[in-house]
C-alpha positions in Angstrom: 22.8 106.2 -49.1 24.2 104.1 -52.0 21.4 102.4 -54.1 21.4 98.7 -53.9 21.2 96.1 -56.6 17.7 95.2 -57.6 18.5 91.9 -58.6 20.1 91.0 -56.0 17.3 92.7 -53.8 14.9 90.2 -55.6 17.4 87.1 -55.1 16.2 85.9 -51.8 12.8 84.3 -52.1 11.6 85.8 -48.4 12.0 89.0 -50.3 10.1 88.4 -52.7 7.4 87.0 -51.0 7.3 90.2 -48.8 7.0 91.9 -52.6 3.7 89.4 -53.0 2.6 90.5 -49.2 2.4 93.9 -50.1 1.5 94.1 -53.8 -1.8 95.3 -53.5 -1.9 96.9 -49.6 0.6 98.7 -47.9 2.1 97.1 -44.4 3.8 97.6 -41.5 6.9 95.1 -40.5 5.2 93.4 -38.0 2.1 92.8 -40.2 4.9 91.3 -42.8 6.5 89.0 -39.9 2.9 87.0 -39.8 3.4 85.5 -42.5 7.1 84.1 -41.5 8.6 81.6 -38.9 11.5 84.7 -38.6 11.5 87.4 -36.3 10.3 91.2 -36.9 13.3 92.4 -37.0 14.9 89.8 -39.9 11.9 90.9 -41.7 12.6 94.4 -40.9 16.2 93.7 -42.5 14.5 92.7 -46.1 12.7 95.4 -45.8 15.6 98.1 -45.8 17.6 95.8 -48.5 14.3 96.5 -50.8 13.6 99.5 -49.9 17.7 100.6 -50.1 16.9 98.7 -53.7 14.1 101.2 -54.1 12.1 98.5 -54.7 9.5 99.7 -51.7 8.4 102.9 -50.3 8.3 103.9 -46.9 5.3 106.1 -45.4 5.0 106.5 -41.6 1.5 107.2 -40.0 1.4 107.9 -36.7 4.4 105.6 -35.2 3.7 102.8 -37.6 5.7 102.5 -41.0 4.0 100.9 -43.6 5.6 99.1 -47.2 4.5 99.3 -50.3 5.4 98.5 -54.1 7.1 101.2 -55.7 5.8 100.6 -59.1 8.2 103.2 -60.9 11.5 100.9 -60.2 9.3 97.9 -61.1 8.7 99.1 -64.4 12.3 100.3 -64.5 13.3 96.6 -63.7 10.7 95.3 -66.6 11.5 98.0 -68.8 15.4 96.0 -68.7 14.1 92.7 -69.1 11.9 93.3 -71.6 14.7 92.8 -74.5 15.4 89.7 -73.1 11.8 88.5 -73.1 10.9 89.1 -76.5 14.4 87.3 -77.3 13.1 84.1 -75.2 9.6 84.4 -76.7 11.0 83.9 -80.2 13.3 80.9 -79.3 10.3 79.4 -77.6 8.0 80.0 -80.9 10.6 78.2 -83.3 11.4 75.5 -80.8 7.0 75.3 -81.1 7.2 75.3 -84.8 9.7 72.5 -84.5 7.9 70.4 -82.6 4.6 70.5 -84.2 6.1 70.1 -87.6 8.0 66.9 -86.1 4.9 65.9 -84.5 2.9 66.2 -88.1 5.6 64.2 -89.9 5.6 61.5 -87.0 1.3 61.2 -87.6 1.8 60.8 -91.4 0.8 57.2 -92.7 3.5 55.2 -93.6 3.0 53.5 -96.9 6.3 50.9 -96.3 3.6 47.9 -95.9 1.3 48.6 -99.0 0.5 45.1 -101.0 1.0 45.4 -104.7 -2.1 44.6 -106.9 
């Protein structure tokens, strides 16, 4: 089976709420589907897209299958991203700078309207 995108895995916002759904407790599809106006087997559909994206794991008990995070590929996926983060942090932190330096020089008194003695 050919590995899917991640990022396009994480596109679609139902998929990523079914990543919020089972963050911190594994699930079974129809345990997932609750929490949607969209039938089981739609949900079932995100659920192989993520878990062809290796983005979930699957783990049968009994005739159930339940979800969960697969926290190696998420740390894969921020491990990537984190170059771009620190690049964003800094362009936030002078664009900061900026503003509170403009913001100081805006507060200054003005001394246009002083009388002369």
């Amino acid at each position: 089976m050919a590995r899917r995108d991640v990022f396009q895995a994480i596109a679609d916002p139902r998929r990523r709420e079914i990543m919020n759904i089972i963050a911190l407790d594994a699930k079974t599809p129809s345990t997932i589907a609750e929490h949607f106006r969209i039938s089981r087997q739609a949900v079932s559909k995100h659920l192989q897209i993520l878990f062809e994206s290796d983005l979930v794991s699957q783990k049968q008990v009994g005739r159930e299958i339940y979800y969960h995070f697969n926290l190696d590929s998420l740390r894969e996926l921020d491990q990537f991203l984190e170059p771009f983060r620190k690049l964003w942090e800094n362009r936030y932190d002078k664009l900061e700078q900026l503003l509170n330096q403009q913001m100081e020089e805006n507060n200054e008194p003005k001394n246009k309207n002083k009388k002369k003695p």
